[in-house]
C-alpha positions as CSV (number, residue, x, y, z in Angstrom):
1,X,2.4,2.2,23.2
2,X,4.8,-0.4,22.5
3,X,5.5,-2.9,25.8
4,X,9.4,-3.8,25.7
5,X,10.0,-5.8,29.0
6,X,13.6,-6.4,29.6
7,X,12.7,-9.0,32.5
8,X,13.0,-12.8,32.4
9,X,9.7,-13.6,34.0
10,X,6.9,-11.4,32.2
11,X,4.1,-13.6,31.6
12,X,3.8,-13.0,27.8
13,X,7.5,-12.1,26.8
14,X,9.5,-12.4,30.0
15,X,13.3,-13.3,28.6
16,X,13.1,-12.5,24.6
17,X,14.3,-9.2,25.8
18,X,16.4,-8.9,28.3
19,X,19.6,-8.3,27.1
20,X,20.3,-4.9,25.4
21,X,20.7,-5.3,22.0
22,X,18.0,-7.7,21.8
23,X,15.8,-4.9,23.6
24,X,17.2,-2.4,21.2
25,X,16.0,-4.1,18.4
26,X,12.6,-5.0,19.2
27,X,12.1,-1.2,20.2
28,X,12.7,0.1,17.1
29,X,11.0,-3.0,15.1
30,X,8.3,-1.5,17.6
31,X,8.3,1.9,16.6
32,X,8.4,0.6,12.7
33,X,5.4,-1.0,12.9
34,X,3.4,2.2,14.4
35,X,4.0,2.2,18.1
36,X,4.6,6.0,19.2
37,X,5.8,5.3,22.6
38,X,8.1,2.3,24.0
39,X,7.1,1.4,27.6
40,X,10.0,0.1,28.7
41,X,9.8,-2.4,32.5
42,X,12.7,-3.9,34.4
43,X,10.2,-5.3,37.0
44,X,7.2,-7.5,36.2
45,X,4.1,-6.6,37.9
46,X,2.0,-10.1,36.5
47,X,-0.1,-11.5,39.2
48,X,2.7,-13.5,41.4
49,X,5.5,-11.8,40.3
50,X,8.7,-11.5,42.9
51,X,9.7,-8.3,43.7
52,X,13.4,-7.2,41.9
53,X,15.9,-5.2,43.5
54,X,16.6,-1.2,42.9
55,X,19.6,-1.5,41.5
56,X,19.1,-5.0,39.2
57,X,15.9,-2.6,37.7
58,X,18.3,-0.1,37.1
59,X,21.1,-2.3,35.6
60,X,17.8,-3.9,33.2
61,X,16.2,-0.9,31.9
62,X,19.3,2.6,31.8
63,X,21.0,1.0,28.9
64,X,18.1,0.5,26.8
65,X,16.5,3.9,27.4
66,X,20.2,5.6,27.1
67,X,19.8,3.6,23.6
68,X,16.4,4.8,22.9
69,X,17.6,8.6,21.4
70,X,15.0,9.8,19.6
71,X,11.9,7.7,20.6
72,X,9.4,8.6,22.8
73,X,10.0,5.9,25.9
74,X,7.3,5.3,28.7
75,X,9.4,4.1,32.0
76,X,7.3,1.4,33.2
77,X,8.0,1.5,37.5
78,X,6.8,1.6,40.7
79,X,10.5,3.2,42.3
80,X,11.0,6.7,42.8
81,X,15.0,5.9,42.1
82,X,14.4,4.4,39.2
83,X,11.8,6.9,38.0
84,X,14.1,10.0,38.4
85,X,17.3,8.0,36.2
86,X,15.1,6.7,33.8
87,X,13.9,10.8,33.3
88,X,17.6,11.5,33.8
89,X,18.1,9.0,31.1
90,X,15.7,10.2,28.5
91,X,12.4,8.9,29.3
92,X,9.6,10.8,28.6
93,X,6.9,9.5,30.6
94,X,6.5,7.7,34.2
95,X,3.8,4.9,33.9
96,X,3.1,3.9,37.8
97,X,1.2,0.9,39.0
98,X,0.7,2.4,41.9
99,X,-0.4,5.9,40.8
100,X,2.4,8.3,42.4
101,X,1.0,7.4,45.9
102,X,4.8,7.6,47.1
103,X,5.4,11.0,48.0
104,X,9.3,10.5,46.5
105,X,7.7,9.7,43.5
106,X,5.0,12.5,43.4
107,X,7.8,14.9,44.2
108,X,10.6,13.6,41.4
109,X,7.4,13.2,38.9
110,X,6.4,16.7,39.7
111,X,9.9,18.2,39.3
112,X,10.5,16.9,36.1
113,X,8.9,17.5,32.4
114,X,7.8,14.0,32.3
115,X,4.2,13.0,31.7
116,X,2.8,10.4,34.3
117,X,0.4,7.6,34.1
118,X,-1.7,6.8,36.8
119,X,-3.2,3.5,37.7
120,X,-5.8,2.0,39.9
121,X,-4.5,-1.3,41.4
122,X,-5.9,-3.4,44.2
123,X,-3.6,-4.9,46.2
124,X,0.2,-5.7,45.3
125,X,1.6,-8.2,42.1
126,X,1.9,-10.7,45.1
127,X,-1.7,-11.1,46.2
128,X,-3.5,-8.6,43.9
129,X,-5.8,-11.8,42.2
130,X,-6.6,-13.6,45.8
131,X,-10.1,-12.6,45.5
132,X,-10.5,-9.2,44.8
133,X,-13.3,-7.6,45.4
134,X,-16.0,-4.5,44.8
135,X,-18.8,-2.7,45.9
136,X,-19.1,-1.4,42.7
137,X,-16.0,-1.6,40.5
138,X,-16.3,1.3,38.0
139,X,-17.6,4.4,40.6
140,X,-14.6,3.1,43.0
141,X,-11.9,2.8,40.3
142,X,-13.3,6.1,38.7
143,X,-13.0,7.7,42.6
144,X,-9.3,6.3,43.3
145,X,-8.1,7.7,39.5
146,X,-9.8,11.2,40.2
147,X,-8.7,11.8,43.3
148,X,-5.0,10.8,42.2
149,X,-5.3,13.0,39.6
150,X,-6.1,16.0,41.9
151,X,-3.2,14.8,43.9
152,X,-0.9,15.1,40.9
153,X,-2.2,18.5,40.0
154,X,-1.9,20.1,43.7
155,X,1.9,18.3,43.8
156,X,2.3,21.2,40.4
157,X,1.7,18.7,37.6
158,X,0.4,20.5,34.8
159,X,-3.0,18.4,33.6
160,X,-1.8,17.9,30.4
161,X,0.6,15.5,31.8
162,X,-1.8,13.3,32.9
163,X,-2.8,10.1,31.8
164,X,-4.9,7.2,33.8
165,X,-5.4,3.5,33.3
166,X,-7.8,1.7,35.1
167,X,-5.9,-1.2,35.6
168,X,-7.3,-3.9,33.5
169,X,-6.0,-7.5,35.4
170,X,-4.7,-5.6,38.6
171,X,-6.7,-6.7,41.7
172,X,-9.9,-7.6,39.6
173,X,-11.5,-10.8,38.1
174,X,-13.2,-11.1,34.7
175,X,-16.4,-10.2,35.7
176,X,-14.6,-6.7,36.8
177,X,-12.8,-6.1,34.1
178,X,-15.9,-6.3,31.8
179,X,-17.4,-4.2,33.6
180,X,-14.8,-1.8,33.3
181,X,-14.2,-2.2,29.6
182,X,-18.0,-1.9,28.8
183,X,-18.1,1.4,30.6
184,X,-14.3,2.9,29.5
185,X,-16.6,5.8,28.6
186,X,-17.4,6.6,32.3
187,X,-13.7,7.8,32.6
188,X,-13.8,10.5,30.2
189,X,-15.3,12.8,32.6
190,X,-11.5,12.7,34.5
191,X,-10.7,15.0,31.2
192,X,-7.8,13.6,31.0
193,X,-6.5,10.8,28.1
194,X,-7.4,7.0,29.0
195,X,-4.6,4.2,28.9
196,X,-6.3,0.7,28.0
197,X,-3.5,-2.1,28.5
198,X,-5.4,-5.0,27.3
199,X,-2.4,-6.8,25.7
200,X,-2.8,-11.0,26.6
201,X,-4.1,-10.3,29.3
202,X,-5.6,-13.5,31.7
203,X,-9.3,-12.2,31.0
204,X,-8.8,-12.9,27.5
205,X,-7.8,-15.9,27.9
206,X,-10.4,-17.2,30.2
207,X,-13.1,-15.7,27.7
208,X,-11.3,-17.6,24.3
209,X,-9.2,-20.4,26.5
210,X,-6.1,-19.4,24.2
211,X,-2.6,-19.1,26.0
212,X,-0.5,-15.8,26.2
213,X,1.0,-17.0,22.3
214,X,-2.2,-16.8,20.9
215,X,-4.0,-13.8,21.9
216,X,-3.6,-11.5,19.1
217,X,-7.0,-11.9,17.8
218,X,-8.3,-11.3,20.8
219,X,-6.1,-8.5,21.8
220,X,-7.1,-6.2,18.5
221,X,-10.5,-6.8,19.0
222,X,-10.4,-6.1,23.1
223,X,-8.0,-2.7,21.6
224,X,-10.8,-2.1,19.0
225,X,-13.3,-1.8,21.9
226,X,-11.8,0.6,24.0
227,X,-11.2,3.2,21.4
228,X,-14.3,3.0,20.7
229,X,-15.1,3.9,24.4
230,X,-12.9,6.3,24.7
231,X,-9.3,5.3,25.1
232,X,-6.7,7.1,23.4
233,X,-3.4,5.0,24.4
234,X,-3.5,1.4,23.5
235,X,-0.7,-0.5,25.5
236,X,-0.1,-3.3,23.3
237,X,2.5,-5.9,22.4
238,X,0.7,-6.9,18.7
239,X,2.1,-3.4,17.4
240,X,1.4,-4.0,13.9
241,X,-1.6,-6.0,14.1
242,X,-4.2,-3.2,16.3
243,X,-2.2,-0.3,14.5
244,X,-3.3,-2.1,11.0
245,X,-7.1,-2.7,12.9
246,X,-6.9,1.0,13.8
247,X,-6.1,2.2,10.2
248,X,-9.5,0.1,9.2
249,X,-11.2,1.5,12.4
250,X,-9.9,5.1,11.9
251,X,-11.2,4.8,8.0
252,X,-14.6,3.8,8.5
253,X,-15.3,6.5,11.6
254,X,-13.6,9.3,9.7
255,X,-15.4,8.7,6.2
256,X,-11.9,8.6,4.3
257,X,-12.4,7.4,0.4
């Protein structure tokens, strides 16, 4: 999954995108260099991020998707509105921050033909890294996604449509999101496929003490670990790069000669 923010304040890409064209382009550059999907946000959600209005979401992120004819896009959004034109507008999958907990956005969601990704969160963009805090981080974040996932299904949305992330920099500090990393495996027993968005994230950077710019490396090798513990969507911005470390990956586990 290939991110594409059309925003001016994302904390790795925020403005590079956010006119159409440009966002045309770096979609299909995307999809060249092995992305399948294009997750496609109008709003950022990175810790501190001001909340943007329903229809300037709308005015960022129709045009590209209208534009997108042909590729699998991932509607990155928290706003039933903007969830139902985004389907109405092509996309083919609703990737939720806050895990269809609206009931607007359960019912649209559930209406449509669109696959859904749900994700565990603490807390909003605004205050979710003011001290976060667990019991026991994986069991509670395993708990929340399961029991959203039983939501989904009794709302009529087929399992097969389902997807869950455990929300890797939302609401938890480094120590958490080890934790959650080291045991990706756990989820697997949701029987459902895992979303790992590792991309530049902060935790990498407080573990290497490289910037947003230079967290490739560290990126592919974070993305390398959670395949390995069962993801099966990588959200990433370094298309190229973790699809070339998957191709190595994918021909040592297989045996190809």
């Amino acid at each position: 999954m290939g991110i594409l923010n059309v925003t001016p304040d994302s904390f790795s890409d925020g403005g590079l995108y956010n006119q159409r064209d440009a966002a045309v382009r770096r979609a299909m550059q995307l999809v060249e260099e092995g992305a399948d999907i294009i997750d496609v946000g109008g709003e950022s959600t990175r810790p501190g991020a001001l909340p943007v209005g329903l229809q300037e979401e709308l005015e960022r992120v129709l045009p590209v998707i209208e534009a997108l004819k042909g590729v699998a896009v991932s509607i990155d959004t928290f706003k039933p509105e903007v969830m139902k034109a985004g389907i109405a507008a092509g996309a083919a999958m609703i990737n939720d921050i806050d895990a269809l907990q609206d009931r607007d956005a359960m019912k649209i969601v559930s209406g449509s033909n669109a696959a859904v990704c749900l994700m565990h969160k603490q807390g909003s963009p605004q205050t979710m890294q003011h001290q976060p805090a667990y019991r026991d981080v994986v069991p509670e974040v395993k708990r929340f996604l399961q029991a959203r996932k039983e939501a989904a299904l009794a709302a009529g949305i087929a399992h097969e449509r389902i997807v869950i992330d455990p929300g890797f920099g939302f609401g938890k500090t480094l120590a958490h999101n080890l934790e959650l990393l080291r045991n990706l495996e756990e989820f697997r027993e949701l029987r459902v496929p895992i979303l790992a968005g590792l991309s530049r994230k902060s935790m990498l950077g407080q573990i290497t003490g490289q910037d947003a710019q230079h967290r490739m490396p560290a990126s592919v090798a974070a993305a390398l670990i959670a395949v390995q513990r069962g993801a099966s969507i990588l959200r990433v911005h370094d298309v190229r790069a973790t699809a070339d470390a998957m191709k190595i990956w994918d021909a040592v586990d297989r045996g190809m000669t």
